[in-house]
C-alpha positions in Angstrom: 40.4 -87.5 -27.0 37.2 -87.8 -29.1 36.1 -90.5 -31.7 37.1 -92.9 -33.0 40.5 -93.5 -30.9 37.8 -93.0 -26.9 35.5 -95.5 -28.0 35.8 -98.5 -25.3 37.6 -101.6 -25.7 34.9 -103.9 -26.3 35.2 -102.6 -29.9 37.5 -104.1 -32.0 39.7 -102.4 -34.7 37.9 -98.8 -33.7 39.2 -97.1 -36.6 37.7 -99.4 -39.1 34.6 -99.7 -36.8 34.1 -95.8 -36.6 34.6 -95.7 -40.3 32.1 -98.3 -40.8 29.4 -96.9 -38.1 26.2 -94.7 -38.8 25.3 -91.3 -36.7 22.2 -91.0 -35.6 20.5 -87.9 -33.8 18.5 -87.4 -31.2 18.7 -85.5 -27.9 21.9 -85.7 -24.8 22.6 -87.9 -22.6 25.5 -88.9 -20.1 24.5 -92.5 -21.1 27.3 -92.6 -23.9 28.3 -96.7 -24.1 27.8 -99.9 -23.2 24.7 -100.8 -25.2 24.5 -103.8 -27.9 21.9 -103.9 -30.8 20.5 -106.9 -32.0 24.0 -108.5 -31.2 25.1 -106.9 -34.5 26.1 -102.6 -33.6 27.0 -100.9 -30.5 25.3 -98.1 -29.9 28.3 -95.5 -28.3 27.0 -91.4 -27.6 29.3 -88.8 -28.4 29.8 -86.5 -25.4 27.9 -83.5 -25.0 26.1 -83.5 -28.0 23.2 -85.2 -29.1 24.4 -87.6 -31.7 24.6 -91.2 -31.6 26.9 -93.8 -33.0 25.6 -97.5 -34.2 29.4 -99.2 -34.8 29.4 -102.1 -36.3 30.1 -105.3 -34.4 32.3 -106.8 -37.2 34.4 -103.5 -37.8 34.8 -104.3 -41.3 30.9 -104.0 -42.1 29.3 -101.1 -42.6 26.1 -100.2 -41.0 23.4 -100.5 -43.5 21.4 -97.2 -43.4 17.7 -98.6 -43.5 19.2 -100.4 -40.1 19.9 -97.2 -38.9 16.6 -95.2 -39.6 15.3 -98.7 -38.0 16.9 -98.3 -35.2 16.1 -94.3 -34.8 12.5 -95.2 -35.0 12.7 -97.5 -32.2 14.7 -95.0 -30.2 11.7 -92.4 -30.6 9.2 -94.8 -29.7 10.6 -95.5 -26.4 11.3 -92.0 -25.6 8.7 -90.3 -27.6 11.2 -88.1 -28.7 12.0 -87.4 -33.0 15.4 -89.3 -34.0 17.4 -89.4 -37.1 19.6 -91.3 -38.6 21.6 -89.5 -41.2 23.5 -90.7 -44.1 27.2 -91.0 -44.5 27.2 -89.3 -47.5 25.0 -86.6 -48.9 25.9 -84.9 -52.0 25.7 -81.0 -52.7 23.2 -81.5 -56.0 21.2 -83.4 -53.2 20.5 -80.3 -51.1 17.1 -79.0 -52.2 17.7 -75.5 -51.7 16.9 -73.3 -54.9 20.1 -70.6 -54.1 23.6 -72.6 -53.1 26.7 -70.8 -53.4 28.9 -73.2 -55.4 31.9 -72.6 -53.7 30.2 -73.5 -50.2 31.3 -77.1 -49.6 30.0 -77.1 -46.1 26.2 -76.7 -47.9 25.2 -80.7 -47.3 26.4 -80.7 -44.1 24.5 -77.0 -43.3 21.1 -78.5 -44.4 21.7 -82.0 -42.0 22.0 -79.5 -39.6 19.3 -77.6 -40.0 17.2 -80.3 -40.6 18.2 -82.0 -37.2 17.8 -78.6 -35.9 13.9 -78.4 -36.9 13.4 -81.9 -35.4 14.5 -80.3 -32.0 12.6 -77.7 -32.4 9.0 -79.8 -33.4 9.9 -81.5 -30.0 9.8 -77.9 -28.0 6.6 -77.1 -30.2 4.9 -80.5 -29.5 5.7 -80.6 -25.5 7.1 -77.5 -24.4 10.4 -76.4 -23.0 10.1 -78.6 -19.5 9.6 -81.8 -21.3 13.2 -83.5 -20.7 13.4 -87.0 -21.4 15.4 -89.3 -19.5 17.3 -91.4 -21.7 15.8 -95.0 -20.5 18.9 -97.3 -21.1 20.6 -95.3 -18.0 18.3 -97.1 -15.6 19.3 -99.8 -13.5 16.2 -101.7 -14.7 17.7 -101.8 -18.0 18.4 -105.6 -19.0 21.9 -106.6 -20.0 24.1 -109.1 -22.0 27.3 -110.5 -21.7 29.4 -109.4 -24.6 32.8 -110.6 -25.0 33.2 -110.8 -21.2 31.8 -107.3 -21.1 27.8 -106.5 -19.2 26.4 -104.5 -21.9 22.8 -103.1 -22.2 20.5 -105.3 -24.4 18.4 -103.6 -27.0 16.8 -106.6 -28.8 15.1 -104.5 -31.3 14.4 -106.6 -33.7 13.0 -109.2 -31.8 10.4 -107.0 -30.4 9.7 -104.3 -32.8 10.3 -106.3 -36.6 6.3 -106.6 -37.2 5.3 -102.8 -36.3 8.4 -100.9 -38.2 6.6 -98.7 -40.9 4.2 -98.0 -38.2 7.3 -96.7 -36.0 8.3 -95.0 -38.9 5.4 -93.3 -39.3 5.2 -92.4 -35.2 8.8 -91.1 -35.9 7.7 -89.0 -38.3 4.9 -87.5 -36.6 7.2 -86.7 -33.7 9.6 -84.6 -36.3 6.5 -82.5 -37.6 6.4 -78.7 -36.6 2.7 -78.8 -38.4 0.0 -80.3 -35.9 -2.4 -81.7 -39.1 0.7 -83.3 -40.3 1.5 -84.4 -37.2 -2.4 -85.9 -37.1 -2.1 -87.7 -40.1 0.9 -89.6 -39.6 -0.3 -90.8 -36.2 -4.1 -91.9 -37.9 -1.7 -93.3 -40.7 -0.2 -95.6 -38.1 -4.1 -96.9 -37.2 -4.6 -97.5 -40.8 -1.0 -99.3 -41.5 -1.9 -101.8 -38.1 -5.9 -102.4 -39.0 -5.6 -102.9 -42.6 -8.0 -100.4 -43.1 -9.6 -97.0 -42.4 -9.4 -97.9 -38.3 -12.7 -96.6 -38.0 -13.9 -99.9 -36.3 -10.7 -100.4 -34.4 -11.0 -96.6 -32.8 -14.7 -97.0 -31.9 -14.0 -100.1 -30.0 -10.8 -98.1 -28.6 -12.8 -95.5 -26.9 -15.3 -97.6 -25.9 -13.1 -99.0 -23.3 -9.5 -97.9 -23.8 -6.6 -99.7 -22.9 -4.0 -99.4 -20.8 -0.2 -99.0 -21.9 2.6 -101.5 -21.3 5.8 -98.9 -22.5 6.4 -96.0 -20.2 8.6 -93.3 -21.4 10.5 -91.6 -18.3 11.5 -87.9 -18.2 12.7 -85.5 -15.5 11.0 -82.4 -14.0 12.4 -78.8 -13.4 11.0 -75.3 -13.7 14.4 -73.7 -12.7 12.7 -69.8 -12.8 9.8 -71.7 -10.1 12.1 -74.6 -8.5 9.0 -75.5 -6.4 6.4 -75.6 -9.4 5.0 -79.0 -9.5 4.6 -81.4 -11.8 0.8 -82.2 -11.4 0.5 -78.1 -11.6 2.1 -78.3 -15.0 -0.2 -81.1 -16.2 -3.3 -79.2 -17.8 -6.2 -79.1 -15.2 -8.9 -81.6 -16.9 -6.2 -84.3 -17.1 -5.0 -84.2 -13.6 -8.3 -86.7 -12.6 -7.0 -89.3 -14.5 -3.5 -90.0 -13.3 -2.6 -92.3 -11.5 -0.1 -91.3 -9.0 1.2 -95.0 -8.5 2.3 -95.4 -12.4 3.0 -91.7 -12.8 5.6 -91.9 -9.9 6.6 -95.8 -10.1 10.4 -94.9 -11.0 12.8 -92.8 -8.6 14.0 -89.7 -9.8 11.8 -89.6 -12.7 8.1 -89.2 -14.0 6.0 -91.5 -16.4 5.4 -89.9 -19.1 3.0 -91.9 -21.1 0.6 -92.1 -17.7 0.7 -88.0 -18.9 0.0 -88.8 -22.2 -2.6 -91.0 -21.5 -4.3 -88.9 -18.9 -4.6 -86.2 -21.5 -6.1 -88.5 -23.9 -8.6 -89.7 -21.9 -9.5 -86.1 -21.2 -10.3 -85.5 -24.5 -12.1 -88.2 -24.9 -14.4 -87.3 -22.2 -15.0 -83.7 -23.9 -15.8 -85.5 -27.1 -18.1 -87.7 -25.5 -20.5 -85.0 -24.3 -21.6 -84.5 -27.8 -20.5 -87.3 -30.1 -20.8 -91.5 -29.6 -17.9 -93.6 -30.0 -18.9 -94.3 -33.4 -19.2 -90.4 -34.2 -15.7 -90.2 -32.7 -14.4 -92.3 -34.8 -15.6 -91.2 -37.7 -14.5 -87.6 -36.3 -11.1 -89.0 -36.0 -11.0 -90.5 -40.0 -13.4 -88.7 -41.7 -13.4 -84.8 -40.7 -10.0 -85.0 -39.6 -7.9 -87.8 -41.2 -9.2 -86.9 -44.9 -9.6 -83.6 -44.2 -6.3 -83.0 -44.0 -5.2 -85.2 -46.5 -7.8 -84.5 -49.3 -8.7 -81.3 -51.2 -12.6 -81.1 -50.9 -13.4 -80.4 -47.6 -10.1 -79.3 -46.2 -8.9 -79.2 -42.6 -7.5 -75.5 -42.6 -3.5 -74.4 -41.8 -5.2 -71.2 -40.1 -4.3 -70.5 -36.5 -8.3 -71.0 -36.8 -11.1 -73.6 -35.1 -9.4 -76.4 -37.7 -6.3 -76.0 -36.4 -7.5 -75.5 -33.0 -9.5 -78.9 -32.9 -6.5 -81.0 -34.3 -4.5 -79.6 -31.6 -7.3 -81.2 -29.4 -7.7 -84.5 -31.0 -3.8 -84.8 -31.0 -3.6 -85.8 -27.5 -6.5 -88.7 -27.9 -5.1 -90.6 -31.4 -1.3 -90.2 -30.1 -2.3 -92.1 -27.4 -4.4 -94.6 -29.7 -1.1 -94.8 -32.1 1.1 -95.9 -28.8 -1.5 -98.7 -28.1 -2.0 -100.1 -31.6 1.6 -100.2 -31.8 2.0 -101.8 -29.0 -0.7 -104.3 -29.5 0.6 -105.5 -32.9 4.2 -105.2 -31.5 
């Protein structure tokens, strides 16, 4: 029995509720209950997919959609993973396609789809095929709530995250982008939104002596064609000196992710520094990068060509940066 009529009893009137609730997308998990956000919606997965439900917790209200998208941005944050959260209604004069057979009423529906679809695949294009997030709620570590006589899984979201949500937007959206100089710009946007201002000042000071991160994101490891494949081997070479085995490992069953993330960053960093100061970084980062994708003058090029070559590069330094300015201001 699917939705509405299989969601658990903790939710009152489900009918109403389900009616009420938003979907949001983002990848499967067998994690599909028992979590409460910001005491107001339950988040409930719908089995093997990867969609997501936020029902309201008074049935009779419906989920406001810029609650939703809220929500979804937190979700990729702490998975580092795209989400979505998509609209209850979107109209067929809405779809932006130039050709739409009239008679096709499935169109809106078709181009949700697809558009999901495209944020799946900007996650294969961004980490590969063997990057598998492991959805983080599932872990005993999780903290909980008594609801209603019910231990539910707490996700205070607003409480921690209300001060940094357009710069969680914006790391959602560069997590959706199949372009890498999109994807650059939306993670330097997220510097600029935090600082105030250009972030030059902020990233020189950064890679003078970078932080460490508080927020791991946990995923699981398999190379089914080479079972006994590694993780470390799977880790590009130059990183691999800067893990640290202790945080990498410090969960059963599953890897840290961000010690990855940070490990490559702190690799490129170290190849930048051979030939540029921090300040010369920085400016690298905002100047020659930043506004030269963004501006028309002296343009970052598209071309599978040195540009594009050095974004890819510099990716894996700012979104680190952009996890530990969020984090800072969060």
């Amino acid at each position: 029995m699917g939705l509405p009529w299989s969601l658990p009893d903790y939710i009152e009137n489900p009918k109403e509720a389900y009616d009420n609730s938003l979907q949001i997308h983002g990848f499967g998990t067998e994690l599909l209950g028992g979590m409460l956000v910001d005491e107001s919606c339950y988040l409930e997965g719908e089995e093997a997919s990867s969609y997501f439900y936020l029902i309201p917790v008074n049935s009779s209200k419906p989920v406001a959609y810029s609650f939703g998208s809220f929500v979804a941005d937190c979700l990729a944050f702490e998975h580092a993973t795209p989400f979505q959260a998509l609209p209850n209604s979107f109209a067929f004069d809405e779809v932006p396609w130039t050709i739409k057979p009239p008679h096709r009423n499935e169109i809106p529906d078709l181009y949700l789809s697809d558009l999901t679809e495209s944020y799946e695949k900007a996650a294969a294009i961004t980490e590969g095929l063997w990057f598998r997030p492991e959805f983080r709620y599932s872990l005993p570590t999780a903290s909980t709530i008594d609801h209603k006589g019910y231990e539910l899984i707490h996700l205070d979201f607003s409480n921690v995250y209300a001060r940094v949500a357009q710069a969680l937007h914006l790391y959602n959206t560069a997590l959706r982008q199949t372009d890498p100089l999109s994807q650059f710009l939306n993670y330097y946007r997220i510097i600029e939104n935090l600082t105030g201002n250009n972030g030059k000042g902020w990233v020189e000071k950064c890679v003078g002596g970078l932080s460490d991160y508080k927020m791991e994101v946990f995923a699981t490891h398999a190379v089914p064609d080479r079972p006994r494949v590694s993780l470390i081997r799977c880790i590009e070479r130059n990183a691999r000196k800067y893990l640290r085995k202790k945080r990498l490992y410090e969960r059963t069953k599953v890897y840290n992710f961000t010690e990855v993330i940070r490990a490559c960053a702190l690799a490129r960093m170290d190849d930048l520094k051979r030939t540029h100061t921090a300040q010369q970084i920085a400016k690298r980062l905002w100047n020659t990068n930043r506004c030269g994708i963004s501006h028309g003058r002296r343009i970052r090029r598209h071309d599978l060509d040195t540009d594009f070559k050095e974004i890819l590069a510099d990716i894996k330094l700012v979104r680190f940066l952009a996890r530990l300015i969020i984090e800072q201001h969060s």
